[in-house]
C-alpha positions as CSV (number, residue, x, y, z in Angstrom):
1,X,129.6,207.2,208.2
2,X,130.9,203.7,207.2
3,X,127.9,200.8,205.9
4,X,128.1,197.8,207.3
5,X,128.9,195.5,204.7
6,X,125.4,192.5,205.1
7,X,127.8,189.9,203.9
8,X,129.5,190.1,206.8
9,X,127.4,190.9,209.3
10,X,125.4,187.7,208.0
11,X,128.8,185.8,208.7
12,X,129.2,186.8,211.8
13,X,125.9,185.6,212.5
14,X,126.4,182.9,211.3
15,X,130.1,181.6,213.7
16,X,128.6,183.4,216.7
17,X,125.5,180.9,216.5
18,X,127.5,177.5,215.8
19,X,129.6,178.7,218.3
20,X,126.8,179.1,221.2
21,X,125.2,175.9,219.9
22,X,128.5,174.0,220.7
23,X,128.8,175.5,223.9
24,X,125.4,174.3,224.9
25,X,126.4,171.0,223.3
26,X,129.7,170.7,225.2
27,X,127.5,172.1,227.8
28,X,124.6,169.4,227.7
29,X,127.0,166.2,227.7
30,X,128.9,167.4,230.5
31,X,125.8,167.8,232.6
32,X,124.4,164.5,231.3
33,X,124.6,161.8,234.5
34,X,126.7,158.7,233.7
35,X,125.1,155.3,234.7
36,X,127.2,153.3,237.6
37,X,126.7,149.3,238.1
38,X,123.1,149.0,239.5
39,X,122.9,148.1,243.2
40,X,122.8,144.7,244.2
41,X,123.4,144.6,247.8
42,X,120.8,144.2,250.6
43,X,120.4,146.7,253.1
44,X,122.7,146.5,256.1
45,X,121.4,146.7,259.7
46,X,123.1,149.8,261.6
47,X,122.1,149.4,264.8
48,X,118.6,147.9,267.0
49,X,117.6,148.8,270.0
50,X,117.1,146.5,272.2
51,X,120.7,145.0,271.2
52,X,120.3,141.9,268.7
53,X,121.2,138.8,271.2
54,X,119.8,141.0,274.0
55,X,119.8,139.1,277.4
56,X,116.7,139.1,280.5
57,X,115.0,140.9,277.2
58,X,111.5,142.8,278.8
59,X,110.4,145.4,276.8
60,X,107.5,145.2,274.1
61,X,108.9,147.8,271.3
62,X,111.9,146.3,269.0
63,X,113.4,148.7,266.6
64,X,116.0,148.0,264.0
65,X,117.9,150.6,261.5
66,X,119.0,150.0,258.2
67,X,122.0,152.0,256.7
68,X,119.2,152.3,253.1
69,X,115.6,152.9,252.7
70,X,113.9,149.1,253.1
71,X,110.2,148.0,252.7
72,X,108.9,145.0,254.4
73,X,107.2,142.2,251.9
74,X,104.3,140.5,252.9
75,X,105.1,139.6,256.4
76,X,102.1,137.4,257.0
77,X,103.8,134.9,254.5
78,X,108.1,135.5,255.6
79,X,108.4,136.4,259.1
80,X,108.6,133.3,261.5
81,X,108.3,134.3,265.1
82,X,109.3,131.1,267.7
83,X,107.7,130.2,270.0
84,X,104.6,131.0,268.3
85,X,103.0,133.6,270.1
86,X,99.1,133.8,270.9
87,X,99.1,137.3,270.0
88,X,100.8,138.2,266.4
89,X,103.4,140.9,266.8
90,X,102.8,144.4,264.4
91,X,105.6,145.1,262.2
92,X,105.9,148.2,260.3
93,X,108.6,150.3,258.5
94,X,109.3,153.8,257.5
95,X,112.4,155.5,255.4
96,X,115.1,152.9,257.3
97,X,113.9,151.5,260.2
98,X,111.2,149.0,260.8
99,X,109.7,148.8,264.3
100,X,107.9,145.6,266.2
101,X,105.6,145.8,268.1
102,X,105.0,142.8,270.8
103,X,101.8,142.5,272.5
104,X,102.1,138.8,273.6
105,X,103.2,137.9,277.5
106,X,106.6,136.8,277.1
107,X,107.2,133.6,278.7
108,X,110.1,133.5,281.6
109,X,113.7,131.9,280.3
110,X,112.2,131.6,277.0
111,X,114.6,132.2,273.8
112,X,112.8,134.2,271.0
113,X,113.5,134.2,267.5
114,X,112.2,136.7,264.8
115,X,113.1,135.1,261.7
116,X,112.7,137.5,258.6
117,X,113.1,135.4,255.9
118,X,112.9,137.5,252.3
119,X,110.9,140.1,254.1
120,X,113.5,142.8,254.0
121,X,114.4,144.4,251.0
122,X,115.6,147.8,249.9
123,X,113.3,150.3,248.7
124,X,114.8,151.2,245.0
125,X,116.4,147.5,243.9
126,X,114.4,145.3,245.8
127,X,117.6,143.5,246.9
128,X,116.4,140.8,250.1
129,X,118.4,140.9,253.4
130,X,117.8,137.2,253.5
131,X,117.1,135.0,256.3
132,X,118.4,137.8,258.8
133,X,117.3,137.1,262.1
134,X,116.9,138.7,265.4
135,X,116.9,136.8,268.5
136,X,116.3,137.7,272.2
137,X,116.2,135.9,275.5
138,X,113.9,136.6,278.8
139,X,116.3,134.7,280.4
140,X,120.2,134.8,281.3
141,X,121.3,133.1,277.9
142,X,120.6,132.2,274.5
143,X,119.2,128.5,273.7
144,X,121.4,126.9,270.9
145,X,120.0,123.7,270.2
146,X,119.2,122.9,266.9
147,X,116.9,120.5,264.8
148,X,117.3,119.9,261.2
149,X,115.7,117.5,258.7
150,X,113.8,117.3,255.3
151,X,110.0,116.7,253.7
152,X,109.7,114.7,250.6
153,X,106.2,114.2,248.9
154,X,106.3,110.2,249.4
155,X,104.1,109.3,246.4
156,X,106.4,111.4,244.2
157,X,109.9,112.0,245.7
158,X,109.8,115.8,245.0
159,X,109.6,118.7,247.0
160,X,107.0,121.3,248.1
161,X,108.3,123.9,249.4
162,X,105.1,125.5,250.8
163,X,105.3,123.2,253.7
164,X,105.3,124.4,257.5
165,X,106.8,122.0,259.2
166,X,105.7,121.6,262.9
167,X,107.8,121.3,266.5
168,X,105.0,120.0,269.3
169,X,106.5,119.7,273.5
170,X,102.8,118.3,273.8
171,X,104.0,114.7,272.8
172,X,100.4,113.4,272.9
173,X,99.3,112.2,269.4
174,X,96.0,114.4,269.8
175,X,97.8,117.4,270.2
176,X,98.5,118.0,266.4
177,X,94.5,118.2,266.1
178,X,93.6,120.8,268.5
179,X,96.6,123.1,269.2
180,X,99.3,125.3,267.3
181,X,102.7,124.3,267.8
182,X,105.2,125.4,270.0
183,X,107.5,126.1,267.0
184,X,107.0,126.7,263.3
185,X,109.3,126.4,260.6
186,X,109.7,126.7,256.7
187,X,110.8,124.3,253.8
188,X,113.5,125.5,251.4
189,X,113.7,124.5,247.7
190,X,115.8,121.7,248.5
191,X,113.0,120.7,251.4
192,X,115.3,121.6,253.9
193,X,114.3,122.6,257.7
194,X,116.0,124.1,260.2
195,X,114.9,125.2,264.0
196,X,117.5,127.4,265.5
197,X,118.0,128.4,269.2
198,X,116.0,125.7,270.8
199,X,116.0,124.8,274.3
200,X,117.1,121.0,275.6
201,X,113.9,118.8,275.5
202,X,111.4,116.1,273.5
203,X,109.6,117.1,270.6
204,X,107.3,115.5,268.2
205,X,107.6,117.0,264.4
206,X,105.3,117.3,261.7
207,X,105.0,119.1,258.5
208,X,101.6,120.3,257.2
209,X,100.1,122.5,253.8
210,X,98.5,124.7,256.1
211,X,96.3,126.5,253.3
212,X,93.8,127.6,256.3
213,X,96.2,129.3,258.5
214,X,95.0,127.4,261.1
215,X,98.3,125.2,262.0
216,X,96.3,122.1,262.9
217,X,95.7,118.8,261.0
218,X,92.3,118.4,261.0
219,X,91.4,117.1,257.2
220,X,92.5,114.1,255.9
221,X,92.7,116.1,252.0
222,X,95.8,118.0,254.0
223,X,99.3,117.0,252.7
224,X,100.7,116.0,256.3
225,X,104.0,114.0,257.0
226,X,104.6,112.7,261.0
227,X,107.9,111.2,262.3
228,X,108.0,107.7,263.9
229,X,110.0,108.8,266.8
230,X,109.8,111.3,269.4
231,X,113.6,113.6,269.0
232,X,115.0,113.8,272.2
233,X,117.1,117.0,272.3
234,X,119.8,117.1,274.9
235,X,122.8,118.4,273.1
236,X,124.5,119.3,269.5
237,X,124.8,116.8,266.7
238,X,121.4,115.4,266.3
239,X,120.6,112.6,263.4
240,X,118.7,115.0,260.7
241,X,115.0,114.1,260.9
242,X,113.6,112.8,257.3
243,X,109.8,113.3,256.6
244,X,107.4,111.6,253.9
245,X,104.5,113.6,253.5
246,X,101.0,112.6,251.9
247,X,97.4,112.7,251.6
248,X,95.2,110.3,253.6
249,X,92.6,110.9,251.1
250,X,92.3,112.4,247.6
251,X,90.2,114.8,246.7
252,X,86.9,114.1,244.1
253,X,87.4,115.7,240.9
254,X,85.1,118.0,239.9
255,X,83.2,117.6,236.8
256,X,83.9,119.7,234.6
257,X,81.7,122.7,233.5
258,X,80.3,121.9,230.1
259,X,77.4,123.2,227.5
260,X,74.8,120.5,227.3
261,X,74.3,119.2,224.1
262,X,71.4,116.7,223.7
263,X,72.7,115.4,220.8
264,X,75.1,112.4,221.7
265,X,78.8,112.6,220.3
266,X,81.8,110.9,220.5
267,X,85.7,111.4,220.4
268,X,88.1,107.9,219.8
269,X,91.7,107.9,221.0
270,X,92.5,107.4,217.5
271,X,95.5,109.5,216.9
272,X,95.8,110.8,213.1
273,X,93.6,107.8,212.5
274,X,96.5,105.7,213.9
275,X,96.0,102.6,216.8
276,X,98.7,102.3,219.3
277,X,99.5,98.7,219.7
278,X,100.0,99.0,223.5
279,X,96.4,100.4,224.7
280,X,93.1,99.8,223.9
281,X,91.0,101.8,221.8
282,X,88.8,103.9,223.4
283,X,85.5,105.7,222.5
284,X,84.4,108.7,224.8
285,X,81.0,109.6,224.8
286,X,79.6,113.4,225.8
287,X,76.6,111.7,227.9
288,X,76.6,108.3,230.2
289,X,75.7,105.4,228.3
290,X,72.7,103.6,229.5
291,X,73.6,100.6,227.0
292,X,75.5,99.6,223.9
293,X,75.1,97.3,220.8
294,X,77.9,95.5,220.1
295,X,76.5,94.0,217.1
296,X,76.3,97.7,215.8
297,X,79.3,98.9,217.2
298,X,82.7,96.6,215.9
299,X,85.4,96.4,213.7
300,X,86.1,95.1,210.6
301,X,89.4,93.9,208.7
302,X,90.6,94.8,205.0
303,X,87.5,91.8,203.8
304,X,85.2,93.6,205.8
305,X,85.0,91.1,208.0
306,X,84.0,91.2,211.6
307,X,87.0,90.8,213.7
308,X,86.6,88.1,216.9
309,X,88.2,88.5,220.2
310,X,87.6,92.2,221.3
311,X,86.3,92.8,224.4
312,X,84.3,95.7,225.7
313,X,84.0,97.4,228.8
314,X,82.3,101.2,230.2
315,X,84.7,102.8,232.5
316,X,83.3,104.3,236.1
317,X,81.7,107.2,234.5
318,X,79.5,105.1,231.5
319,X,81.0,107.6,229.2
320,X,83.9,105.7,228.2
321,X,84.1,102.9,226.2
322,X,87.2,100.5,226.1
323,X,87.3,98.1,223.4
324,X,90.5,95.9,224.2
325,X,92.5,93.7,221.4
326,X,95.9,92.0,221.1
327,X,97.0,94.9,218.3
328,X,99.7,93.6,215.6
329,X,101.7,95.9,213.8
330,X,100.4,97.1,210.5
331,X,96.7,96.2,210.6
332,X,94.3,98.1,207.7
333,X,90.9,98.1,209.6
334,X,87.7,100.4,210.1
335,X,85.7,100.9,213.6
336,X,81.8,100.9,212.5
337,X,79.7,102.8,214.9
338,X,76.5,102.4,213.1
339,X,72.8,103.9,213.8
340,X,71.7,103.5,217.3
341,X,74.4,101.4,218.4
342,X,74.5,103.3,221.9
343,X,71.8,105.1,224.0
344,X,72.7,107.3,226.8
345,X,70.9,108.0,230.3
346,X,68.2,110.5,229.2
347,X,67.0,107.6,226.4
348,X,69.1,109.7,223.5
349,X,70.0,107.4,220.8
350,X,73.1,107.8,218.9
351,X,71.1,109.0,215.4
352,X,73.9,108.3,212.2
353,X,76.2,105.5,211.2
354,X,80.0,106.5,210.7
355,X,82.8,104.4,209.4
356,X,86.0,105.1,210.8
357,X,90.0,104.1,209.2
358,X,92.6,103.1,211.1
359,X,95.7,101.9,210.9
360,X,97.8,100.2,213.9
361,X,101.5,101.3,214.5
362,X,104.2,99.5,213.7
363,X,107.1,97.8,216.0
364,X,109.8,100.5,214.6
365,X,107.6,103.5,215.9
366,X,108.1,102.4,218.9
367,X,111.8,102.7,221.0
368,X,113.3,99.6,223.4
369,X,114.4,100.2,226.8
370,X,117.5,98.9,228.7
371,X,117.6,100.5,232.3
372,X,120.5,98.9,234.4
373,X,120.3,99.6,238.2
374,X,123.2,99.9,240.4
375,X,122.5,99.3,244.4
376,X,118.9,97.8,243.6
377,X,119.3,95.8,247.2
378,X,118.3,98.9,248.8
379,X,115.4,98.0,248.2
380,X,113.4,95.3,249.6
381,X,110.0,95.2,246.9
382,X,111.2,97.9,244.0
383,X,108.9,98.8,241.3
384,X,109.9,100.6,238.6
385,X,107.6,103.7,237.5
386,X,108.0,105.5,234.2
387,X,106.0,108.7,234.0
388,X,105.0,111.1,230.7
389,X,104.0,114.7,231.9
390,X,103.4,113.9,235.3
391,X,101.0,110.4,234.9
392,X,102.1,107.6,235.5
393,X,102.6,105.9,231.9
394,X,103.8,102.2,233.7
395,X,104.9,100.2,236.9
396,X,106.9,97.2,236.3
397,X,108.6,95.0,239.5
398,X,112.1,95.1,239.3
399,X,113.1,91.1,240.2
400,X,116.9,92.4,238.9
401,X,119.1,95.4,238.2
402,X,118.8,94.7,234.4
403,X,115.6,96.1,232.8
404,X,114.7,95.7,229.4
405,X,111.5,96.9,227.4
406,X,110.7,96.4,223.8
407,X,107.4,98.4,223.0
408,X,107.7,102.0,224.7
409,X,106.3,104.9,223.3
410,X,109.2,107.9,222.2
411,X,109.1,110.8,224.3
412,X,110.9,112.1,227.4
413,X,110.5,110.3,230.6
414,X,110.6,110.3,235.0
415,X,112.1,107.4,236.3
416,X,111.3,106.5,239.9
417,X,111.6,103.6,242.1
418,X,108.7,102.6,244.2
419,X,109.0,100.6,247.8
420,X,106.4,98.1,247.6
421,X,106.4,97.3,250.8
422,X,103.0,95.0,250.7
423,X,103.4,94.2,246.8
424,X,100.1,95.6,245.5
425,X,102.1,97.4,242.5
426,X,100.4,100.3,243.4
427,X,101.3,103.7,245.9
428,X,100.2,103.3,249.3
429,X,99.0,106.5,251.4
430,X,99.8,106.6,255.1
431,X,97.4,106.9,258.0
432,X,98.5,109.0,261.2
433,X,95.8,107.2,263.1
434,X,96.9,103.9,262.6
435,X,100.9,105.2,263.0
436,X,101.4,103.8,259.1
437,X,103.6,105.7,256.8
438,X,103.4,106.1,253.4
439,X,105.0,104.4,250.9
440,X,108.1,105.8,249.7
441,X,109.6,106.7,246.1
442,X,112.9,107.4,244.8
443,X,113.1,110.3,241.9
444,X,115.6,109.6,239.6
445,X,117.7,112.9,238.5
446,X,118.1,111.4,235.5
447,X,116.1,111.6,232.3
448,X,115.2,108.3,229.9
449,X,114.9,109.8,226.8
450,X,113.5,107.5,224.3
451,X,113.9,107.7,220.2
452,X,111.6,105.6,217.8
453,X,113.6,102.7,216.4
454,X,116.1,102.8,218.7
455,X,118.1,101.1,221.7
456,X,118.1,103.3,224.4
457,X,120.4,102.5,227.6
458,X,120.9,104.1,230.7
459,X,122.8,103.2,233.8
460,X,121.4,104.6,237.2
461,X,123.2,104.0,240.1
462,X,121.0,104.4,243.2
């Protein structure tokens, strides 16, 4: 009997191995799934029963198909049912079809609009059917009147788009306080409104922040924004409708949650030891100050001598103390704050002496400013505002289109254009009792960028 030689019986082995391993190989990569372009389209409605647009509609069950699986998102916030029911419909959805339920009396000759917003969205992607709406009629035909228009905060010319903005066929100037609307819509990101399918008619319109739910204005902290004018509705190709919304009041700050220390201390505006030359300096103290010394408490000059001239004052809070002087460029000096130079409310004495340095800025810190307006006339009583991080840094009347500005701190900043209508210099808030509307501001797209040492120009046509 022939031996089977191990050599080769190892060989063979060895091929019929890497042979089976690139079969599974081969194998494995042909079985492996090859990614396609992710899905970006939103589900498509199939079919809805009754009909979208359906006519003499009287049934209480709505049910719309979807050709994907869809979820709904947060209805409470999206969906926009006009008029505004008493009773909320109950929407829910399952695999592709999402079902409403109405348990409201439908009103006779009434056209109804269900107005999805970013609700709808498919299941997997999360791709939004947007602004898909579904729209029904007790009556013989479908209401196509429209009323479009825009909210601007007044005191800042920007937009909230949290805003519900209000339709009222009660044209009594009470009814905003004690009942809902008749219709309800939404503000876009460019503060944009739009109520579709309305019937012929006179409306009053307001726009609310209606944090409570409640769809009445009934506080005066509530951002809020009336119209003048009743809109009279009798056919297509209304004049848009512009809103300026405010708050009557402002709300009190609260204080701040803070450790108490009975030890009083103090913080200066002092910035790297440096004074601006535009603002005063200012010393903050962690308790109110019952009183101050000014004979310990002052500033001396480079021959330690006192200077003259500075005037102090304690803010609304007795905590901050505003010591005011005309700054020049340059100035070696040192703020003394010496042993018991202030007390505060609870008798606490300030208990050391400190010497501080400073040094005021100089002129080529700062940047100039040359603004040149275009269409100024629009304007009856313009004020020009220049705001830093949202405060307002400086208002300055505008008696021409050429602005100029020699001391003005670098940094990035707003530029809006205040109507003054009574010449205060200020923002004025309006009153919906007294029919007054708030002041309004022009925003400025663009940016006044301003560089230390440096002429900076800008032309703004308005």
């Amino acid at each position: 009997m022939r031996r089977s030689n191990p050599v080769a019986v190892y060989l063979l082995f060895l091929v019929t191995g890497v042979f089976i391993s690139v079969i599974n190989f081969n194998c494995g990569q042909i079985g492996m799934p090859v990614g396609g372009p992710k899905d970006s389209i939103p589900p498509v409605l199939v079919s809805a029963q009754p009909e979208n647009g359906t006519l003499e509609f009287n049934t209480k069950r709505i049910t719309l198909n979807f050709n994907e699986y869809i979820e709904l998102n947060d209805v409470f916030k999206n969906v926009l049912v006009s008029p505004l029911p008493r009773k909320n419909p109950v929407f829910d959805y399952k695999l592709r079809t999402i079902t409403v339920r109405l348990f409201d009396t439908l009103q006779p000759n009434t056209t109804y609009t269900i107005q999805f917003g970013k609700a709808i969205r498919d299941l997997n992607e999360g791709n939004v059917l947007k602004d898909f709406v579904y729209i029904f009629s007790t009556g013989k035909y479908i209401d196509s009147l429209t009323i479009t228009g825009s909210v601007v905060m007044a005191e800042s010319g920007t937009i909230d788009s949290s805003l519900t903005v209000m339709l009222y066929s009660d044209l009594g100037d009470s009814a905003v306080y004690k009942q809902k609307p008749r219709y309800i819509s939404k503000v876009n990101g460019k503060g944009e409104f739009l109520f579709p399918n309305l019937p012929s008619g006179s409306y009053n319109i307001y726009a609310l922040k209606d944090e409570s739910g409640q769809l009445m204005y009934n506080n005066p902290l509530q951002i809020f924004a009336f119209s003048d004018s009743t809109v009279d509705l009798t056919g297509p190709g209304h004049t848009p409708v512009s809103l300026y919304a405010f708050a009557a009041e402002k709300p009190e700050p609260k204080p701040a949650a803070e450790k108490v220390d009975p030890e009083l201390k103090y913080l200066t505006s002092l910035t790297a030891g440096r004074q601006d030359l535009l603002t005063p300096l200012t010393i903050t103290f962690n308790h109110p100050l019952q009183s101050y010394d000014t004979s310990k408490l002052f500033i001396l000059d480079t021959l330690n001598n006192r200077i003259p001239g500075v005037k102090y004052a304690l803010d609304s809070t007795s905590k901050k103390l505003v010591m005011s002087y005309p700054w020049k460029e340059g100035m070696d000096l040192q703020l003394l704050i010496l042993e018991n130079a202030a007390t505060d409310t609870l008798g606490n004495r300030y208990a050391k002496s400190d010497t501080l340095k400073l040094t005021t800025k100089k002129e080529s810190d700062y940047g100039s400013v040359k603004l040149s307006f275009k269409n100024l006339d629009k304007f009856a009583h313009p004020v020009l505002q220049l705001i830093s991080e949202q405060k307002q840094m400086a208002s300055y009347p505008l008696k021409s289109g050429i602005f100029e500005l020699k001391l003005v701190v670098p940094g990035s900043y707003t530029i809006q254009i205040l109507e003054d209508e009574n010449e205060n210099g200020i923002w004025d808030t309006g009153n919906y009792g007294e029919r007054r509307q708030p002041e309004k501001v022009l925003r400025i797209s663009q940016k006044l960028s301003v560089r230390a040492n440096w002429d900076n120009e800008l032309d703004i046509e308005l």
